[in-house]
N, C-alpha and C positions, 0 to 999 in steps of 0.2 A: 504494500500500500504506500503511495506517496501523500509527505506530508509538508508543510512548511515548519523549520524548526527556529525556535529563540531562543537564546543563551545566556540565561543573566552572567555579570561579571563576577568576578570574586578572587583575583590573584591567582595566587599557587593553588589552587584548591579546583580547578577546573579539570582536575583528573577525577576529579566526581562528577564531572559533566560525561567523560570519555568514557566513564562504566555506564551511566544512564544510555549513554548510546548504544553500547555490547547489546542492552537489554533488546531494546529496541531494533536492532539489527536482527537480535532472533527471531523475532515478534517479524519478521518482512518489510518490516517500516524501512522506506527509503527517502531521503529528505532531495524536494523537490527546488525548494529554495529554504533559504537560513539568514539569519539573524542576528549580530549579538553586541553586547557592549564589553570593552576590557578587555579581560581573561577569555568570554563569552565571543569575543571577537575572534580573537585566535582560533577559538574552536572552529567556530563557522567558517571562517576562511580557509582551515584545512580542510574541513569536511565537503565546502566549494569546489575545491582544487581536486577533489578524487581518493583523499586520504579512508581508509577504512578504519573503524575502534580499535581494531588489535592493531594498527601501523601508528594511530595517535597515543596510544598505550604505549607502546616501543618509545617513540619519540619523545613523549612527557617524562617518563621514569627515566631515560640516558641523559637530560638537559639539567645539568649544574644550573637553578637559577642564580646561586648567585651570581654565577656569570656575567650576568646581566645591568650586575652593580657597579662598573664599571668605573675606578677612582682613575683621577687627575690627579698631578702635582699636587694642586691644592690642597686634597684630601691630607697629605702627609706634612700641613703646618699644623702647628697642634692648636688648638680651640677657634683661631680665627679664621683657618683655611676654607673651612665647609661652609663656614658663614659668609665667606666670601664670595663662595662659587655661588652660593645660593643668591645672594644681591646680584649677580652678574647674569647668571643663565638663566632661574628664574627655579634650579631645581637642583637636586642634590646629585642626580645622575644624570649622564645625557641621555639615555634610550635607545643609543645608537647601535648598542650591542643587539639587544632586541630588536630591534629593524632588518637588520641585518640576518638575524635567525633566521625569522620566519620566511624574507626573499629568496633563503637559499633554500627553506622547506618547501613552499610556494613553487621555485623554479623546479624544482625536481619533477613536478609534474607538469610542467609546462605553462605555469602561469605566475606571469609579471604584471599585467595590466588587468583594468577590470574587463577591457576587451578582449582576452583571452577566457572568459568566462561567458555563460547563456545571459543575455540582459535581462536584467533582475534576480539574477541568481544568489547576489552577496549582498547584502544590505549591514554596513556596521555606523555603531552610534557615534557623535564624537559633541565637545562643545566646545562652540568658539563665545570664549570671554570678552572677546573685544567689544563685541556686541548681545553676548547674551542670549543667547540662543541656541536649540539643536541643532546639529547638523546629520543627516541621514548621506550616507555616501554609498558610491561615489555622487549621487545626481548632486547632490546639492552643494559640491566643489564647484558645480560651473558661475554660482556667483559670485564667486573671486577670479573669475576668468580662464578658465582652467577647461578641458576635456575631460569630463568624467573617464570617458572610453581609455583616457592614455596616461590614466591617472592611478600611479602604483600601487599594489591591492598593499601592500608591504607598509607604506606611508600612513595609508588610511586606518591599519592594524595600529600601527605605532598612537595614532593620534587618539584613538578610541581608550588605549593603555598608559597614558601620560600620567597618572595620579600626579594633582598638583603638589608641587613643593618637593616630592618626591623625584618624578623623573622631570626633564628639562619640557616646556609646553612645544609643539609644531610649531614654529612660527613663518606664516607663507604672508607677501608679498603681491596684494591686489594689480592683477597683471593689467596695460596701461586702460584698454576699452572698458572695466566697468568702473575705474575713478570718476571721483566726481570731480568736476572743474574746479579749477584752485583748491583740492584737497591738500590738506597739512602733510609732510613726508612721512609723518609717527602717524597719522591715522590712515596710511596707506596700510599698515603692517597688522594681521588680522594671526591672536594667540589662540590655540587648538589644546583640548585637554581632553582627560576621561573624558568618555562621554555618559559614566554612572555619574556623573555631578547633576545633571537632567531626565535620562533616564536611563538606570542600568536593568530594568528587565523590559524591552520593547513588544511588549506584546501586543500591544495595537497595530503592530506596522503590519500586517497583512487585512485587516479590519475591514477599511474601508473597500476595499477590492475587493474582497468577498462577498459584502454585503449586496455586491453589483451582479451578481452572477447565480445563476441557478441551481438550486440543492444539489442536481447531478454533476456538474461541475465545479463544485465547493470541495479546495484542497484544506483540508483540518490543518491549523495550527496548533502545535501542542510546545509548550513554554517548560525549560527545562530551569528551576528556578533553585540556589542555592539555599538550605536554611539551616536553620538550629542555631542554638546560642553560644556566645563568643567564650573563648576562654576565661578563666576565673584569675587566671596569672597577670598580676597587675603589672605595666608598661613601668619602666623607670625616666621619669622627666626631672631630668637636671639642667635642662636651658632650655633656649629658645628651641635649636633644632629638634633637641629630641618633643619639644610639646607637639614643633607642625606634625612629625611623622606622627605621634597619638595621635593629633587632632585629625588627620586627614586619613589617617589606619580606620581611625571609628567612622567615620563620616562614610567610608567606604565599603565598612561592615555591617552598617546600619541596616541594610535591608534584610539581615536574616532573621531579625527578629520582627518584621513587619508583616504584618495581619496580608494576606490571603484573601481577596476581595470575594464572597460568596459567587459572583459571576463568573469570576477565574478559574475557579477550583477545578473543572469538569477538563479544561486543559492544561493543568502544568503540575507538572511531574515533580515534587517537592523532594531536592537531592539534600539530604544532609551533607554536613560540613564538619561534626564532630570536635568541633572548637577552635580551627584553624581558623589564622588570619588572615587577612588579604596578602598581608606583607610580611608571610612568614618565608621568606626565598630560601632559605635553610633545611629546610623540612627533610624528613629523613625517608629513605626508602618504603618503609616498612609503615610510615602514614599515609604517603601515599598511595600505597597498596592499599590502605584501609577506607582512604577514600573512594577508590574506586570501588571497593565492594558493597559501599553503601550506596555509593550513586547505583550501580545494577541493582544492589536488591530494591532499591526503592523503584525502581521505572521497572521493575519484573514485577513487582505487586498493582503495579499503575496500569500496566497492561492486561494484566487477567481481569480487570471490572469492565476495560475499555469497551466502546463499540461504537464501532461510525452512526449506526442509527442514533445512539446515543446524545455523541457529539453533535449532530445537526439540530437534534430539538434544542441541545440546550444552547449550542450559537445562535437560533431563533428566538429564543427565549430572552437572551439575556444580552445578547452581543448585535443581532440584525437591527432588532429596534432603536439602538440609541448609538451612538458615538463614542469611539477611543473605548469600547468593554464597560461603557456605562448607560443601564437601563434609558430608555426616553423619558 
């Protein structure tokens, strides 16, 4: 059965996403288009590109995140240096190592651009702080002057996974045709971040398209969503840096303890987390292994109630009538 899949974000912990899917790959479920924000993004951009559960399983378990933490000079001044990159770059890390990763994951199977993909096939979240608002990509790069089509699937992963303060923000440059006459040279420059600051579990994004189109032609969306409650092991904040990383670690965790909207329920697959943190890059083999066991058994239990006749009364019910998964 083909489905359209959504990924909430959630760091290192999105190999509970990659068991959710084992499950689901039993189950014949093939995902038709996908979704996601962050962590949620990666997933979906590989599972875009042709990757299968047991190939994203390899590749999750072999990837040192720390990797990806990638220090500067700076790093090695002692109290001022990280305080320094941070005023300069706008972030602790650059991100670049993780761009990087996933281009070369991505290329393996033949795709660099979103035009090496079926149009409308990758949908990942991102937010531009400049102006405040979501960005859905690639389409909605083209208002900074851009081609969506030639516009790198790798770039758009990066910008979705930016946690502020943390990794360095995208920062892209309003190409000349959509400035505005006598624009300022600093409001030319448009900053890209998470895109879980807006929204990290996109489950609307196939909504309104569905809503247009006939029960026999209606592809289910089913929302693969992160939860259960955050570790009990207190953060230690001795400065400034270490408060943004709490502050911006919680802000980013925040959604696993968030209520499950009645209307939702019937499609999203509620993947425990077992206490992990967005920004646990450390994590050890053997968690997650245990994440992914919990992501399968929860979307193996999700699938034995399942049934499309099911799912369509209750997208009629609850999702046709009104807009964005909220009643009329």
């Amino acid at each position: 059965m083909l489905v359209n899949g959504v990924f909430e974000g959630g760091g290192v912990k999105a190999i509970a996403l990659v068991g959710a899917i084992k499950a689901a790959e039993e189950q014949g479920i093939r995902f038709k288009q996908v979704a996601g924000t962050s962590s949620g993004a990666i997933v979906a951009s590989l599972l875009a590109a042709g990757y299968t559960a047991d190939e994203l399983k390899q590749i999750i378990m072999e990837t040192p995140f720390t990797d990806f933490l990638a220090k500067s000079w700076l790093h090695q001044v002692p109290i001022v240096g990280p305080a320094v990159r941070l005023f300069v770059k706008k972030g602790l890390y650059s991100g670049q190592k993780l761009e990087r990763w996933i281009e070369e994951k991505l290329a393996a199977k033949g795709v660099r651009t979103f035009a090496d993909l079926p149009r409308g096939k990758l949908r990942i979240i991102a937010s531009d702080i400049s102006q405040g608002k979501l960005l859905v990509l690639p389409d909605d790069i083209a208002q900074y002057g851009i081609d969506p089509d030639q516009f790198t699937v790798a770039k758009a992963v990066r910008m979705s996974t930016s946690i502020p303060y943390f990794f360095d923000p995208v920062i892209l440059r309003k190409a000349a045709k959509v400035r505005r006459k006598g624009e300022k040279f600093s409001d030319q420059f448009i900053y890209i971040v998470d895109g879980g600051l807006l929204s990290n579990f996109p489950l609307w994004i196939y909504d309104e398209e569905n809503s247009k189109i006939p029960e026999k032609d209606q592809i289910p969306t089913l929302g693969f969503q992160m939860v259960g409650k955050q570790s009990a092991e207190p953060r230690a904040i001795v400065g400034p840096l270490s408060m943004f990383h709490a502050l911006f670690a919680t802000m980013m965790g925040a959604h696993d303890e968030r209520y499950i909207e009645e209307q939702n329920r019937f499609r999203t697959i509620k993947v425990p987390t077992l206490g992990v943190r967005v920004t646990d890059f450390d994590i050890k083999p053997e968690k997650s292994m245990e994440l992914y066991k919990a992501g399968y058994d929860a979307a193996k239990a999700y699938f034995k109630k399942w049934s499309h006749q099911d799912y369509i009364s209750c997208f009629n019910q609850f999702i046709r009538k009104g807009q964005n998964g909220k009643p009329a």
